[in-house]
C-alpha positions, -999 to 999 in steps of 0.1 A, spaced: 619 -84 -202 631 -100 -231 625 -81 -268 620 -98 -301 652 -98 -310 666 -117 -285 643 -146 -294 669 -178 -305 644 -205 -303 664 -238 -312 666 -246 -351 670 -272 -374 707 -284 -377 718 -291 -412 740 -323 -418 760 -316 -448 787 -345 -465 821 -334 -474 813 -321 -505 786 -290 -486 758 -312 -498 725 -315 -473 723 -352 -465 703 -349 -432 690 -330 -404 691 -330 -365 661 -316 -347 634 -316 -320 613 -289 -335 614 -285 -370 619 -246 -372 631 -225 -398 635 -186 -391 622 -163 -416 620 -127 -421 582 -112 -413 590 -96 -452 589 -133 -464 555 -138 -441 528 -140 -466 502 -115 -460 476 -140 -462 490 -157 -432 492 -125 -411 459 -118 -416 445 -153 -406 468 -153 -371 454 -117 -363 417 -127 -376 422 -158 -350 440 -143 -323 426 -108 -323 394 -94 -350 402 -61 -334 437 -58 -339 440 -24 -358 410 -7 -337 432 -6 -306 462 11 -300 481 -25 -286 461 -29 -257 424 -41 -258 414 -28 -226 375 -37 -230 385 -73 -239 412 -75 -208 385 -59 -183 355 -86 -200 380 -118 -196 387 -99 -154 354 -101 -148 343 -140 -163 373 -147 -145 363 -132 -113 326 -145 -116 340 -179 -118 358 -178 -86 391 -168 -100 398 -195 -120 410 -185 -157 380 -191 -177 390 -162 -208 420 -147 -221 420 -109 -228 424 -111 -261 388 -106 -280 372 -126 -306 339 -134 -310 339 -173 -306 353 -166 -270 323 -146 -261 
């Protein structure tokens, strides 16, 4: 399995004139890579809020939420109805 830092998703090429200044850029996905320092807090807190209210009440692992999304899954015939992570709009 691949860690964090190994993650090179592709970047934004800069196109730079003889003189070193920017005149252009080359990309498919406009990505710029940023320390999580430079992250503003604000926008931690709204991907965790969105992606999982219990983040900091578990130790990683929401094992409730994983066993809750097993069994809608498994009462719907297997087909993938939840994901494991919890928030209330999924329940």
């Amino acid at each position: 399995m691949r860690t964090l830092e190994d993650y090179r998703p592709a970047l934004t090429s800069m196109v730079l004139d003889r003189n070193g200044i920017p005149i252009g850029e080359l990309y498919e996905y406009r990505r710029r890579m940023i320390p999580l320092s430079e992250v503003p807090e604000r926008v931690i807190q709204a991907f965790l809020a969105a992606e999982d209210d219990t983040f900091y009440e578990h130790s990683g692992v929401d094992y409730l939420s994983i066993a809750r999304a097993a069994w809608a899954n498994f009462r719907a015939g297997g087909e993938p109805r939840q994901e494991g992570a919890r928030s209330p709009s999924r329940w």
